[in-house]
VEXVO-29417 format. One line per field, with one value per residue (C-alpha): x, y, z. Coordinates in Angstrom, 1 decimal, decimal comma. Each point is the difference from the previous one (the first is absolute). Layout:
// residues N
c1 = (X/...)
c2 = (Y/...)
c3 = (Z/...)
// end
This chain:
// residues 469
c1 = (0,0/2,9/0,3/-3,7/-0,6/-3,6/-1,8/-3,0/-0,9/-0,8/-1,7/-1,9/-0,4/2,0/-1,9/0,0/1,8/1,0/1,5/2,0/1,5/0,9/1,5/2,4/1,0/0,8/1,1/3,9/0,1/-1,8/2,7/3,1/-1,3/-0,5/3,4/2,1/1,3/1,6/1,0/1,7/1,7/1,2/1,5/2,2/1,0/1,2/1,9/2,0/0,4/1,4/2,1/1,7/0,6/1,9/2,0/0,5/1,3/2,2/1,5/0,8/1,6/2,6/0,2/1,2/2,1/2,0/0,1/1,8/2,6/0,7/0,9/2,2/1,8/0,0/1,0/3,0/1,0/0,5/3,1/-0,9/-1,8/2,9/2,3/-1,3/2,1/0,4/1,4/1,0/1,4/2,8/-2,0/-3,6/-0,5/1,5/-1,3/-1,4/-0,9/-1,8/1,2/-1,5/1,4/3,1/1,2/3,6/1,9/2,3/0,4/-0,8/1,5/-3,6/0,2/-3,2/0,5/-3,7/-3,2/-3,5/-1,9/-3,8/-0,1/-1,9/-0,7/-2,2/-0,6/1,4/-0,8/-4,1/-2,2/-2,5/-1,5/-2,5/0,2/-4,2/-0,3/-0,2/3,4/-0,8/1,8/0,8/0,0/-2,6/2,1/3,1/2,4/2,4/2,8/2,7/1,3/-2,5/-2,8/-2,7/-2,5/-2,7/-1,6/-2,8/0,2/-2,8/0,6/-2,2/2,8/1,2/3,5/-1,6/-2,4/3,4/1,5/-3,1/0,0/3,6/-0,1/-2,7/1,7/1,8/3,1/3,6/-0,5/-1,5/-1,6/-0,5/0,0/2,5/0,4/2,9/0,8/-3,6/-1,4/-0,8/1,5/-0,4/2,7/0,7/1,8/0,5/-1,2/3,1/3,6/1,7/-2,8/0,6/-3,3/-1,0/-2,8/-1,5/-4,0/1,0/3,2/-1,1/-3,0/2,7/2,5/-3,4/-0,1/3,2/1,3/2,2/2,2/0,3/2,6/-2,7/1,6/-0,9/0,2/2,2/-0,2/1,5/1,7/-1,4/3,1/0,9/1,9/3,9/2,5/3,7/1,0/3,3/0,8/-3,6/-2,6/-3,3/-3,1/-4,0/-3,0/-0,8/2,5/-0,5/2,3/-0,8/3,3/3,4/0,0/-1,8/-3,4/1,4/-2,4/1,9/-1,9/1,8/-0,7/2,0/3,4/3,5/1,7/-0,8/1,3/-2,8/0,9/-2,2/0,3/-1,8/-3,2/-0,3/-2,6/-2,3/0,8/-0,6/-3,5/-0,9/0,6/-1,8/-3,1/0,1/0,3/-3,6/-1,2/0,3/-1,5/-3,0/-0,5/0,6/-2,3/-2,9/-0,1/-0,1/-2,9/-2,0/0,5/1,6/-2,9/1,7/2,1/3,9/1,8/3,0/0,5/2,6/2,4/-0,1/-1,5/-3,0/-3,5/-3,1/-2,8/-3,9/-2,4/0,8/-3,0/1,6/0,6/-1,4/1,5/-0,9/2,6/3,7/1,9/0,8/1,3/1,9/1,3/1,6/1,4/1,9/1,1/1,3/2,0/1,6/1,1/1,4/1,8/0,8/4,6/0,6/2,4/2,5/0,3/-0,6/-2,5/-3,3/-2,4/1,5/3,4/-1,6/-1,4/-3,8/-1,8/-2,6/-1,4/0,0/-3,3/-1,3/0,1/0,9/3,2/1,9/3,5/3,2/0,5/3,8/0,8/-1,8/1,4/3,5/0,0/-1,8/3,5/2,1/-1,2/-2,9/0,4/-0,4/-3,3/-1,4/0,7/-1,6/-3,2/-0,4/0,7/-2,6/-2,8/0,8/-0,5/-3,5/-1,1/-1,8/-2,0/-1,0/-1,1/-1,7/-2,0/-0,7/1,4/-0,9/-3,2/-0,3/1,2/-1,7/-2,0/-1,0/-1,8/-1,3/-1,4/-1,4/-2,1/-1,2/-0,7/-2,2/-1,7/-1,1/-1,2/-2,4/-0,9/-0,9/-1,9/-1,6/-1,0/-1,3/-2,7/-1,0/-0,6/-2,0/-1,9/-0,3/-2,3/-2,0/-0,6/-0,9/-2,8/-1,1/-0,4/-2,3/-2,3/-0,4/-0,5/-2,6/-1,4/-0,6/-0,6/-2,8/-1,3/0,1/-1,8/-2,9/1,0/-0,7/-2,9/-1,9/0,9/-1,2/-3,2/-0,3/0,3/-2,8/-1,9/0,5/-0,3/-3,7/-1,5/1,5/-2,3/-3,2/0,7)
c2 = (0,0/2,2/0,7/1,4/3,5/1,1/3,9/-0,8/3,6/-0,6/-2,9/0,7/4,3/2,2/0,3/-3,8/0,0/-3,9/0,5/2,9/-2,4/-2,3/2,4/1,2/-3,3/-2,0/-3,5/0,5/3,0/-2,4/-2,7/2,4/1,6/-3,7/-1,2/3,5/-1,1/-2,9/1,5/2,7/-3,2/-1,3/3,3/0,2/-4,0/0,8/2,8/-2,2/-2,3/2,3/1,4/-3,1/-0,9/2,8/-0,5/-3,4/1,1/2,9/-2,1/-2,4/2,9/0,1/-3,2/-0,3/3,0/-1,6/-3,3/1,9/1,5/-3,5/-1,2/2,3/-0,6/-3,4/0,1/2,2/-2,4/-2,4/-0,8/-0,2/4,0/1,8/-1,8/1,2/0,0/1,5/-1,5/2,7/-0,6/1,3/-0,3/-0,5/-0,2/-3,4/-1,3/1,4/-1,2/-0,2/-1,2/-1,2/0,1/-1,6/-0,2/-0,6/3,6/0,5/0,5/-2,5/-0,3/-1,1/-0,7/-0,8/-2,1/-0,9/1,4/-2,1/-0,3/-1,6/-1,8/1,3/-2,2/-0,2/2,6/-2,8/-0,1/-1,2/0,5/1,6/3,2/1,0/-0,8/-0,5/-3,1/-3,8/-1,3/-3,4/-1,3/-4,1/-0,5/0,3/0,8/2,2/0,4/2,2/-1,4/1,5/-1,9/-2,7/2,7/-0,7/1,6/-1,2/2,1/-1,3/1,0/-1,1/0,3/3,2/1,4/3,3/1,5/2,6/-2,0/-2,6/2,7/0,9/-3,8/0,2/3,2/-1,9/-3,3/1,8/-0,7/2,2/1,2/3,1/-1,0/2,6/0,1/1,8/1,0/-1,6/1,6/-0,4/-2,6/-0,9/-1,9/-1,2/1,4/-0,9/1,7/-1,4/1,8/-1,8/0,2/-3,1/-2,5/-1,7/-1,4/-2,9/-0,6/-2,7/-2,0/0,6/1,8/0,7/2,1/2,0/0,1/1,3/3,2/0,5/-1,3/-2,8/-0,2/-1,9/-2,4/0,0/2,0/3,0/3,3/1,6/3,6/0,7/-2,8/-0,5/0,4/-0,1/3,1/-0,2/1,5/-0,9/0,4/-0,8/-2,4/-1,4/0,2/-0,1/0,3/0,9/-0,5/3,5/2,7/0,3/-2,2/-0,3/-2,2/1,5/1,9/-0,6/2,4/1,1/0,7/0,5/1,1/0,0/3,0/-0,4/-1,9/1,4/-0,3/2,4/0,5/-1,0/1,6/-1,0/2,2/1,2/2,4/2,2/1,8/-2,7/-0,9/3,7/-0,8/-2,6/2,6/2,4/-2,5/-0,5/3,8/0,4/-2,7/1,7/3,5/-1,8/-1,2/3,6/1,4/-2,9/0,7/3,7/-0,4/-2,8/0,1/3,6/2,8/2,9/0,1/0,8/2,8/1,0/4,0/2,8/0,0/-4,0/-0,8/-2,5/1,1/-2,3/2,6/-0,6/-3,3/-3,1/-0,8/-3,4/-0,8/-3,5/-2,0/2,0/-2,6/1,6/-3,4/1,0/3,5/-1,7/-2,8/2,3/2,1/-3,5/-1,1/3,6/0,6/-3,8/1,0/3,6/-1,9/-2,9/-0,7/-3,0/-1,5/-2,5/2,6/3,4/1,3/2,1/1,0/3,5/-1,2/-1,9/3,5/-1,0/2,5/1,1/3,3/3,1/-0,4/-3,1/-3,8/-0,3/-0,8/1,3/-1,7/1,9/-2,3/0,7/-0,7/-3,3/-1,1/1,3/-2,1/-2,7/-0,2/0,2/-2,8/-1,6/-2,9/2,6/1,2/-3,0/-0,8/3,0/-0,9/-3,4/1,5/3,1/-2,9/-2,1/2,8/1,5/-3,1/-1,1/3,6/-0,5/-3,6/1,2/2,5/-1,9/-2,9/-2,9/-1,8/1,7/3,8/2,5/0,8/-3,5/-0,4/3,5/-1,3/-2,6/1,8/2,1/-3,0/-1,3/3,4/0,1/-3,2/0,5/3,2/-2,0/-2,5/2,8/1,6/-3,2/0,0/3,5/-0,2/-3,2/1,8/2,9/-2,4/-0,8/3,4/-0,1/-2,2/0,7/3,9/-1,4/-2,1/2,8/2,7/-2,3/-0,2/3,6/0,3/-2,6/2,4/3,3/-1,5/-0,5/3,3/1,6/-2,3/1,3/3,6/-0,6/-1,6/3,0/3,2/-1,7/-0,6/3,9/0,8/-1,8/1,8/3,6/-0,7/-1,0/2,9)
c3 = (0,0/0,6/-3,9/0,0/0,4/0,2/0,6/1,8/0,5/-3,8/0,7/2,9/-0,3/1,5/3,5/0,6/3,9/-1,1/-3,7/1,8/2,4/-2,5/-2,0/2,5/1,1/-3,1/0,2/-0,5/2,6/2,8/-1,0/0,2/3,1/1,1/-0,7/0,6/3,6/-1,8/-3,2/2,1/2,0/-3,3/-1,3/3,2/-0,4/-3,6/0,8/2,4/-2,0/-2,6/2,7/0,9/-3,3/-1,0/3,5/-1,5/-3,1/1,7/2,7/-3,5/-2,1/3,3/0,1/-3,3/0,0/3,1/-1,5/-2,9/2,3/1,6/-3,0/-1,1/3,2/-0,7/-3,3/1,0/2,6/-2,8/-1,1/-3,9/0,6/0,2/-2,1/-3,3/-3,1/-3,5/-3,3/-2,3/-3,7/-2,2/-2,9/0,5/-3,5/0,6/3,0/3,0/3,5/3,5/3,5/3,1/3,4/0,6/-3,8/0,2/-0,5/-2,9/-3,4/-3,2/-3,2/-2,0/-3,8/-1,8/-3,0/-1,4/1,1/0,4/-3,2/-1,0/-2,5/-3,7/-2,9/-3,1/-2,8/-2,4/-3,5/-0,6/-2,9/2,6/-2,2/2,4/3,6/-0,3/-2,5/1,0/0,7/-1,3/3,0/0,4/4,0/2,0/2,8/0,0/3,3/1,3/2,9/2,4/2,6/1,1/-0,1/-4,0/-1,1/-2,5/-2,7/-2,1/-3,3/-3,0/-3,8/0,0/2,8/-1,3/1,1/2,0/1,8/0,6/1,4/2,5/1,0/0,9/1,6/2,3/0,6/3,2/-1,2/0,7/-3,4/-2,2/-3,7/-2,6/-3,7/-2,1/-3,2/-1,9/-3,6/-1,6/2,7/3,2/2,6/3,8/2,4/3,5/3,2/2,9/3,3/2,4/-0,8/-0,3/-1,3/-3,0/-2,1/-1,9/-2,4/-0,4/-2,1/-3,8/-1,3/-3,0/2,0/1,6/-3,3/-1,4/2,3/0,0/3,6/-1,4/-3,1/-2,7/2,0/2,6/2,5/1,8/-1,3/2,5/-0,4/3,1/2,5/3,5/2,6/3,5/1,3/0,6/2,0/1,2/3,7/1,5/-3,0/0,2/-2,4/1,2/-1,1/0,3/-1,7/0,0/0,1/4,1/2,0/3,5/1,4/-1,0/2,6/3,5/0,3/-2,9/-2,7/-3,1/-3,7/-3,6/-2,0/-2,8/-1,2/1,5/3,5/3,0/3,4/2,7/3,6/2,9/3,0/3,0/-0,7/3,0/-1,9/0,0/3,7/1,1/-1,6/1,9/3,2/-1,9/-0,1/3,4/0,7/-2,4/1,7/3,1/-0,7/-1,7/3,6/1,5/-2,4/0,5/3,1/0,5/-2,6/1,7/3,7/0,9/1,2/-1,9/-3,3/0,8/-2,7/-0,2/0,5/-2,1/3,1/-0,2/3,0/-0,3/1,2/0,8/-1,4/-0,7/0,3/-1,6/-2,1/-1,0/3,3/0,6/2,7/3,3/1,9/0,9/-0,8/-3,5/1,1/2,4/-1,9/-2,7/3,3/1,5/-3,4/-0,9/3,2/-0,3/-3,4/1,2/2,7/-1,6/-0,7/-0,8/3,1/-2,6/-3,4/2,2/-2,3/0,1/-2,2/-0,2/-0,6/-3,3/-1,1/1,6/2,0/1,2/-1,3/2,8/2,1/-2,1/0,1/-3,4/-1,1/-3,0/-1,7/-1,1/-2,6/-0,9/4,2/-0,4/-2,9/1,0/3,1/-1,5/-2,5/2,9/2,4/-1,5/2,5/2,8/-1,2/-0,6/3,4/1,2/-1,9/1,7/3,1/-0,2/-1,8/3,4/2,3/-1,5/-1,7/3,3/0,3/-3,5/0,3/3,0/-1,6/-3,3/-0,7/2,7/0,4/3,9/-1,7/0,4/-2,9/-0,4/3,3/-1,0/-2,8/1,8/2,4/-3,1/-1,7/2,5/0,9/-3,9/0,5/3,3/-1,3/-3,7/2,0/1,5/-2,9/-1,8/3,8/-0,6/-3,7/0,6/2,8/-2,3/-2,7/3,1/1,3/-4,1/-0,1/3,2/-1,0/-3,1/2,0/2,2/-3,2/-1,4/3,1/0,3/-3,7/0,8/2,5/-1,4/-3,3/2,5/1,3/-3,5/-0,7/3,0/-0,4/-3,8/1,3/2,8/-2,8/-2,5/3,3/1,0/-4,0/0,3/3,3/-1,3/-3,1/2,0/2,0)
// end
């Protein structure tokens, strides 16, 4: 009934005490009024919910953020982190290279004798005058091998070239068909798509003689040789399928550009080990910056005389708690305070510090790499020192089972669940308070059609006696 609107005042005339009444109080306003206490109740339950959720999803943001920061610690501590090296070339036009950690240092006499070629055969001499007439093929079945690998192609005597050369092309072989254009005719050419794969065809020779893949011996048509790549090393000759070889050198990666000799030096790459600090030092501020934005009541800036200044509201603030604040206060001053007992360093000394007023750090990258080139051992060192002495406040916070955030989570968790349950009771109650509204308005309804009946019933009664008066 809610979707009914009626005017009874039309109905009934515009003096009718009852059709007033039911005018005013249509069915929908006697339900919302009926159901307001709850819907108010289930307003304030969504708004919780929606509160806690965004907690949820704050508290995770730091979480993540800190997470980020133990790793970098972690991945500093590691032996391989901070051992990075570089592989640099005499003649990259010859062959260049990459190296992982612990590639042995020195310099390597590299001379490339053949480069990695596919293979490319066909455009033999045919009769073939347009690559869209029957064929007049032999074999019902034409294949194409490499290795131990075969593919099948069905071919009818109808088979044009370019249709042979879509079949092939769909066989999934290593291998790209295409006609070509030999003198005044046509013929099928093949490449291969991996270096160092010979092929073999195989059904009816005289098919392939036909298109032009084998020759009049029966042969292949080599157009271009497949070949493994070559180079000579310490009196060795070695070689690779492709022109990348992987084992000359350990976590070496070495690539052949073109044919000649070249110089490969491998050395230490402070650069790429100052990154790794660098990544930590990112990691870090994203954490700072999280949580100024999420769980700090005013939004810190930094003023012209350098001096920071917390100023005005947080309107992203979302975690009402302390703990974050204060996490990012215990972490900061064991960083500050932090020298490494064995190596004697500190942050500072590595060209880390903290900016004036702030708990974000900053790097002097030609200090870090400078001492990272003089006693790389002693910063490494440092690193799994400093990740042993904060790792356990960072675990504590984020990274255990028992941390903090997770049993945060936890209780959120199960307050958005009691106050879901909740909600599923009210809005149940809510279709109650429903139905019982409608029995109730068609109750009254009931009534104040008798109402209007009578009152009808009354004014042609009154109507009568005024005219026999």
């Amino acid at each position: 009934m809610g979707g009914i609107s009626l005017n009874y005042t039309s109905l009934f005339g515009q003096n009718n005490v009852a059709a007033q009444m039911l005018s005013d109080m249509p069915l929908t306003t006697y339900e919302s009024l009926a159901i307001q206490p709850l819907a108010q109740e289930l307003n304030s339950i969504q708004l919780e919910i929606q509160s806690l959720q965004q907690q949820n999803s704050a508290w995770q943001s730091l979480q993540g953020d800190a997470q980020a920061v133990w790793g970098d610690l972690q991945s500093l501590a590691n032996s391989q982190t901070l051992n990075a090296m570089t592989a640099t070339s005499s003649d990259p036009n010859v062959m260049t290279g990459t190296a992982g950690a612990n590639a042995p240092p020195g310099t390597y006499l590299m001379t490339v004798v053949q480069l990695a070629q596919a293979e490319i055969v066909g455009a033999g001499s045919t009769t073939i005058t347009n690559p869209d007439t029957a064929l007049n093929l032999s074999q019902a079945t034409l294949t194409i091998s490499w290795g131990t690998s075969q593919v099948s192609i069905a071919v009818t005597p109808s088979t044009t070239l370019n249709q042979l050369v879509t079949s092939i092309n769909q066989s999934g072989g290593p291998f790209v068909a295409q006609t070509v254009q030999v003198g005044t005719n046509y013929a099928l050419e093949l490449f291969g798509t991996q270096t160092a794969v010979n092929f073999s065809f195989g059904g009816s020779t005289s098919d392939w003689q036909s298109v032009g893949i084998l020759n009049s011996s029966g042969q292949p048509n080599i157009l271009q040789a497949a070949t493994s790549a070559e180079i000579q090393f310490q009196g060795s000759t070695i070689t690779s399928t492709t022109d990348t070889f992987a084992s000359v050198l350990p976590n070496v990666t070495l690539q052949a550009q073109g044919l000649g000799s070249t110089a490969i030096t491998i050395g230490p790459n402070y650069s790429a080990d100052a990154q790794a600090v660098q990544q930590f030092v990112q990691d870090w501020n994203q954490w700072v910056q999280d949580t100024y934005k999420l769980a700090f009541g005013t939004q810190p800036f930094t003023s012209s005389a350098g001096s920071s200044v917390s100023v005005n509201l947080n309107s992203n603030q979302v975690i009402q708690s302390p703990v974050p604040m204060m996490e990012v206060n215990q972490i900061a001053t064991e960083l500050a305070g932090f020298i490494d007992q064995t190596s004697g360093y500190s942050l500072g000394q590595l060209g880390v510090q903290f900016q004036n007023g702030s708990f974000s750090l900053s790097v002097n990258t030609s200090t870090l790499e400078s001492q990272l080139s003089q006693n790389l051992n002693g910063v490494h060192q440092f690193f799994v020192a400093l990740a042993s002495t904060v790792g356990t406040a960072i675990q504590n916070f984020s990274g255990s089972a028992n941390s903090t955030i997770s049993q945060v989570l936890a209780e959120n968790n199960q307050q958005i669940a009691q106050e879901q349950q909740q909600q599923t009771t009210i809005q149940t109650e809510e279709q109650q308070t429903i139905q019982s509204a409608q029995a109730q308005y068609m109750a009254f309804l009931k009534a104040l059609n008798q109402m209007m009946a009578q009152q009808n019933v009354f004014n042609a009664l009154s109507s009568t006696l005024s005219s026999i008066g």
